[in-house]
N, C-alpha and C positions, 0 to 999 in steps of 0.2 A: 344615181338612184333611178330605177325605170318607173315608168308612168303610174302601176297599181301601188308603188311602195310611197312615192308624194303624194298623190291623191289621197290616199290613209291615214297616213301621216300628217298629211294637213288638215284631216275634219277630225282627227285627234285631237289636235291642238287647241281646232279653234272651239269646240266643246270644249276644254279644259278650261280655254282663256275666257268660255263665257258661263261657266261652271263659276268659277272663282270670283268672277264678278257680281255673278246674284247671290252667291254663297257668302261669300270673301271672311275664310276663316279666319280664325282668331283675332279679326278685324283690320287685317293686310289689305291694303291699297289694291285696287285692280291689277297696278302695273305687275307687282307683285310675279304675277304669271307670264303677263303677255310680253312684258320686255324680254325675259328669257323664252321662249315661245319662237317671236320673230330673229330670234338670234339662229334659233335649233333649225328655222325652215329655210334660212340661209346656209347654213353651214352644211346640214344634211344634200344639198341641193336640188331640195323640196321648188325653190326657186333660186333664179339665178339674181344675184349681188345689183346686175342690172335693172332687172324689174323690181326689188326692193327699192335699189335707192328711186329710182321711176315716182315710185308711190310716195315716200316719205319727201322727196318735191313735191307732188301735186298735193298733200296735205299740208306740208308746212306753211301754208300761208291760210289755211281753215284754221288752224290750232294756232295761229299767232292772234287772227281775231277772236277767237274764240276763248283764251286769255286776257283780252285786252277787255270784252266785254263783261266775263267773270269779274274784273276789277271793280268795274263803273256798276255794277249790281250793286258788291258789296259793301262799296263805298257809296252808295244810294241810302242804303239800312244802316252803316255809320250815321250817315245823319238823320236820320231818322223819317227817313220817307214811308218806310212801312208801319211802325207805330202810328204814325199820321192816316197810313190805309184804314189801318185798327180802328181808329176815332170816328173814323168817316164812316165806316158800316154798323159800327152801333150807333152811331146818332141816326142813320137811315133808319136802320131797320128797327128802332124803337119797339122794341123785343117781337117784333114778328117775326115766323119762321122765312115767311113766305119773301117776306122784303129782304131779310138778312141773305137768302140765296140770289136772289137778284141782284145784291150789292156783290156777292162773291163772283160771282160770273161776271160782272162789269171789271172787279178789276184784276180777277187774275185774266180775262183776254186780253185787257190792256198791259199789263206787265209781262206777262207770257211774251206777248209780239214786240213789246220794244226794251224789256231787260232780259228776255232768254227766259225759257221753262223752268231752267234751273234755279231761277229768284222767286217761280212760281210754287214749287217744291220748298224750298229750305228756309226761305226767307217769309211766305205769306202765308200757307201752312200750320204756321203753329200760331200766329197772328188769329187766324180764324179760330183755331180752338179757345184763343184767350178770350175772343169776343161772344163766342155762343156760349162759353162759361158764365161770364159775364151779364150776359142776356138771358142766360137758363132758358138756353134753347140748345135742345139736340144736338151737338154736331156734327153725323154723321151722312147726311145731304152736303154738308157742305164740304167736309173734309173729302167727301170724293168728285165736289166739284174741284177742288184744285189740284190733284190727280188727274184727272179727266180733263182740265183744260190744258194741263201743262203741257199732253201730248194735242188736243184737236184746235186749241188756238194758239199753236206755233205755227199757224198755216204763213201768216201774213206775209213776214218780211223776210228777208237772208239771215239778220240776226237773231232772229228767234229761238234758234234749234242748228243745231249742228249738223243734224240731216240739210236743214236748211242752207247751208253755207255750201257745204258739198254739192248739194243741185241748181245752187245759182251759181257754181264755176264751172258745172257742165254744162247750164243750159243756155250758156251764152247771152242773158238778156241782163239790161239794166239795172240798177236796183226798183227804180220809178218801174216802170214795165213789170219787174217781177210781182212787184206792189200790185198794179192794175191788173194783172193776171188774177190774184190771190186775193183778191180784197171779197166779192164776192161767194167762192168758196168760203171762204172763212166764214162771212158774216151766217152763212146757210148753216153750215156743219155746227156751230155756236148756236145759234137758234135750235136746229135738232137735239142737240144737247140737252138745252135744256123743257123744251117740252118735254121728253124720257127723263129728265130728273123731277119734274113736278109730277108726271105721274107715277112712275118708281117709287117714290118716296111721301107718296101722299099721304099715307099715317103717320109719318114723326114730323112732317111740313104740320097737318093739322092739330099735332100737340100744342097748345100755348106753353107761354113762359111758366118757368117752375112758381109754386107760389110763396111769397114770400121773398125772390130775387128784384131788388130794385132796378131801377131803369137804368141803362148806363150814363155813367157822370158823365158833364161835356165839358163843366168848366176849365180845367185844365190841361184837356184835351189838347195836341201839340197840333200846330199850323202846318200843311207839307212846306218842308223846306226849299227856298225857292231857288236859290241857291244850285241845289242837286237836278233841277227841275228844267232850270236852266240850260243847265249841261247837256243833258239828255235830249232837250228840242234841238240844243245845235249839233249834238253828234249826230243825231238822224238828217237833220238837214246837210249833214257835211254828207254824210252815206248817198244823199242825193246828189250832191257836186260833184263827188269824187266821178260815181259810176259817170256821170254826163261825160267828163270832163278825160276818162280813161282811165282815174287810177285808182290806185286797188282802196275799195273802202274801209280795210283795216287798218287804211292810217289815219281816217277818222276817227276808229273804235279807238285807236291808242291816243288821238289828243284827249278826247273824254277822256277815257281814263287816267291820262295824268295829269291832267285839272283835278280832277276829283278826287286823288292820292294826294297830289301835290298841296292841295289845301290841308290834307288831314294830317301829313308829315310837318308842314309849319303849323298848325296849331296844334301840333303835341297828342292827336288824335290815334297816332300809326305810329309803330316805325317799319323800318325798310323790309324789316322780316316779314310781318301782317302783312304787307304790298303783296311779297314773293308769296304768300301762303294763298292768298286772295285769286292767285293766278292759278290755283289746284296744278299746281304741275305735275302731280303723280298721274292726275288722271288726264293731263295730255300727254305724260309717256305712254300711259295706257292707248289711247286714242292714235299714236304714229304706230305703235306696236300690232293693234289689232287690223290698224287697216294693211300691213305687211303679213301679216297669216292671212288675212282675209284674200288678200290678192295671191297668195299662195292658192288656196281653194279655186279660185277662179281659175287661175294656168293651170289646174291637173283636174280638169272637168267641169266644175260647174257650168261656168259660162255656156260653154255646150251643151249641155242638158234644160237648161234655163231658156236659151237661146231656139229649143226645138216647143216650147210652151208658148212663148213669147208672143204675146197678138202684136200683129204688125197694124201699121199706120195711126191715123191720131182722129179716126171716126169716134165717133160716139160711143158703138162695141167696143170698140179695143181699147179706149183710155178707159171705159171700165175693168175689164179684163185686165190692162193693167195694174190699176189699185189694187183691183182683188187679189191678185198674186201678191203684187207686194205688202197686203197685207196678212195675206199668210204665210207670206216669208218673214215677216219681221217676227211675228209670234214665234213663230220655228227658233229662229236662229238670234233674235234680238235686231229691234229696228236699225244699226250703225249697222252690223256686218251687211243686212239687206241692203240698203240705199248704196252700200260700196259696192257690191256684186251687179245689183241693178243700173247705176248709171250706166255704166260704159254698153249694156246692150241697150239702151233705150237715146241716149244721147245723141246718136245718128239721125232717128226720127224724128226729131226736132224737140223746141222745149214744149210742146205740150206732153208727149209721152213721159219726159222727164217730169214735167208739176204730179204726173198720175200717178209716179213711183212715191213722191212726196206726198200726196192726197194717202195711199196706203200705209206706207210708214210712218204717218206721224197721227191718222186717227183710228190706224189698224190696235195698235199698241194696246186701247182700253182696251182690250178680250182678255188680256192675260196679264198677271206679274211679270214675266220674262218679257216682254213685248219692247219694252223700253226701261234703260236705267234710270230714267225719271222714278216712275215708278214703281222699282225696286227704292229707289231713295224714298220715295213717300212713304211708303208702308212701313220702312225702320222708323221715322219721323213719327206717323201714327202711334208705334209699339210705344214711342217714350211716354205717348199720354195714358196710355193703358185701354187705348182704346180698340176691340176685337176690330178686325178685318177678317171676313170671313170668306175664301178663296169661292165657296159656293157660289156668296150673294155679289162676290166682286164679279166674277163668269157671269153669272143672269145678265147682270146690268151692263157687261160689253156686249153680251149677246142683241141685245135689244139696240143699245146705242152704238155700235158700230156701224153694222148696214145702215140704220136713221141717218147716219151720220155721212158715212161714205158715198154711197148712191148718191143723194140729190148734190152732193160737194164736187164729185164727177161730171154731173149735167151743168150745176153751174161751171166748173169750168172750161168743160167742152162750149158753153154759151160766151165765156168772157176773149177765148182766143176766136170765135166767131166776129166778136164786135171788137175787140181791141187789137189781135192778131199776135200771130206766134213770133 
């Protein structure tokens, strides 16, 4: 196949594969597309067999922790760690609008960065609608705070985000180090957040409670199980031995997780199927799939077109310039195919230009639906409550909280490789 007919053929595909994914008609699985997809760009030889299997190496060990932490989520909300979230932010926010968002942001940042965005979506999401029901409060602040933070407080750690995984095996730093890098951006771009949410939303924040909705009960209120809690401080603490020590921290993610299976299979909790379904392996076929179209695109053009925009070095300019691209690439084409196209030009220049591809894909995403499958999943989650999302007012509000967000999350991390170092 000559070079105009792959090139073609590969931004064919990879719209189709990311068509079907915000679409995903009559309710078909991502893979759906993109397994056959990456079969068609081998076979046509869109690319070669080489550089496919290339890629679905350097993924297989993202999408192995990436499984393994899916698990230890789900088996977190088996026991009931997120009802227990539930509890904890109606007894705070004692029907105030204003507290009940500040309890939302406390913990979808903290769940976001140590159970994955995706626990931050599916798992805590509807938890919040059950509480501002409850409270007869609004929940429309808050249900786009956990949208909003799934993608801007995945900053922290490796395990956060799957973009995440991918830029801590290019940018060659620790897990601790990637930590100390990111810990700063994070807290900045979270704080922007939410200043742009109290004032965004400051006519249904200043609503009180409906009248006539009582206070939420607490008696019976469930304890966070300690149990599950447990778990989760030593797989992070392993995530730190491991990097020290050189070995890969996804075999952290996997003793977590099957401690936390493993208990739920002897107490009659699970069985072996829920384990295997907890692990979504459709959408890690999807995920080995896309990133093999995706790297198809990159061998018949991109990278070189990409590569002629690209600010060089890791000043101040450029790691802006970076983000910025990468986050109008992610909007474009969906944050995963960005961060895959992105690494391997930015990798070279060390891991600060790689944290700026991650600063863009992972707080570029609020602009748009498409920005991130996160949030394509959120807004299905939304529809079940019957609650409107309005593409308009979703736009406004990335418009505003993006730049808020991105810009000074740039500077701090241009400040934190100054004093901690690349």
């Amino acid at each position: 196949m000559n070079s105009a007919s792959a090139e073609a053929l590969s931004v064919v595909l990879l719209v189709a594969v990311l068509a079907c994914a915000v679409v995903r008609p009559f309710g078909l699985p991502e893979a759906v597309v993109a397994v056959p997809a990456a079969g068609l760009v081998v076979v046509s030889g869109a690319i070669s067999p080489e550089h496919a299997w290339q890629e679905a190496e350097r993924l297989g060990p993202v999408v192995g922790f990436l499984a393994a932490v899916l698990v230890l989520a789900h088996f977190c909300d088996v026991d009931g760690l997120f009802r227990a979230c539930g509890a904890w932010m109606a007894r705070r926010a004692g029907n105030r609008p204003k507290r009940l968002l500040t309890s939302v942001f406390v913990l979808a940042s903290g769940i976001t960065a140590v159970l994955s965005l995706d626990a931050t979506v599916v798992l805590l999401t509807p938890v919040v609608f059950a509480t501002a029901a409850r409270s007869g409060i609004r929940p429309k602040p808050h249900s786009y705070a956990c949208a909003h933070l799934s993608n801007t407080a995945s900053l922290l750690l490796p395990v956060s985000n799957l973009t995440n995984l991918l830029a801590f095996s290019a940018s060659g730093l620790s897990f601790t180090r990637f930590a100390a890098l990111m810990t700063l951006p994070w807290l900045v771009a979270i704080g922007a957040e939410y200043l742009v949410f109290r004032r965004f939303f400051a006519a249904d924040l200043a609503v009180p409670a409906q009248d006539g909705v009582s206070g939420p009960e607490t008696e019976d209120a469930p304890a966070f199980p300690l149990f599950a809690l447990v778990t989760v401080g030593c797989t992070l603490s392993g995530f730190v031995v491991a990097s020290a020590v050189g070995v890969d921290p996804a075999w952290a993610a996997l003793a977590g997780a099957l401690v936390l299976a493993g208990r739920a299979l002897l107490r009659r909790r699970a069985t072996p199927m829920a384990v295997l379904r907890a692990t979504a392996p459709g959408f890690l076929a999807f995920v080995l799939a896309l990133g093999v179209v995706v790297r198809a695109v990159v061998d018949n053009g991109l990278a070189d077109a990409l590569g002629r925009v690209l600010p060089d070095g890791t000043g101040l300019v450029a790691l802006l310039g970076i983000a910025a691209l990468a986050a109008v690439l992610a909007n474009l084409i969906n944050n995963l195919p960005a961060v895959l196209v992105l690494l391997p030009l930015t990798a070279t220049a060390g891991p600060g230009a790689v944290l700026a591809v991650l600063l863009g894909v992972n707080i570029g995403p609020n602009l748009t639906y498409a920005g991130s499958l996160a949030t394509l999943l959120w807004r299905r989650i939304v529809h079940r409550y019957e609650h409107e999302v309005g593409i308009g007012e979703f736009t406004r509000l990335g418009l505003i909280s993006v730049p808020a967000a991105l810009i000074p999350a740039v500077v701090a991390l241009w400040g934190s490789l100054l004093v901690v170092g690349g």
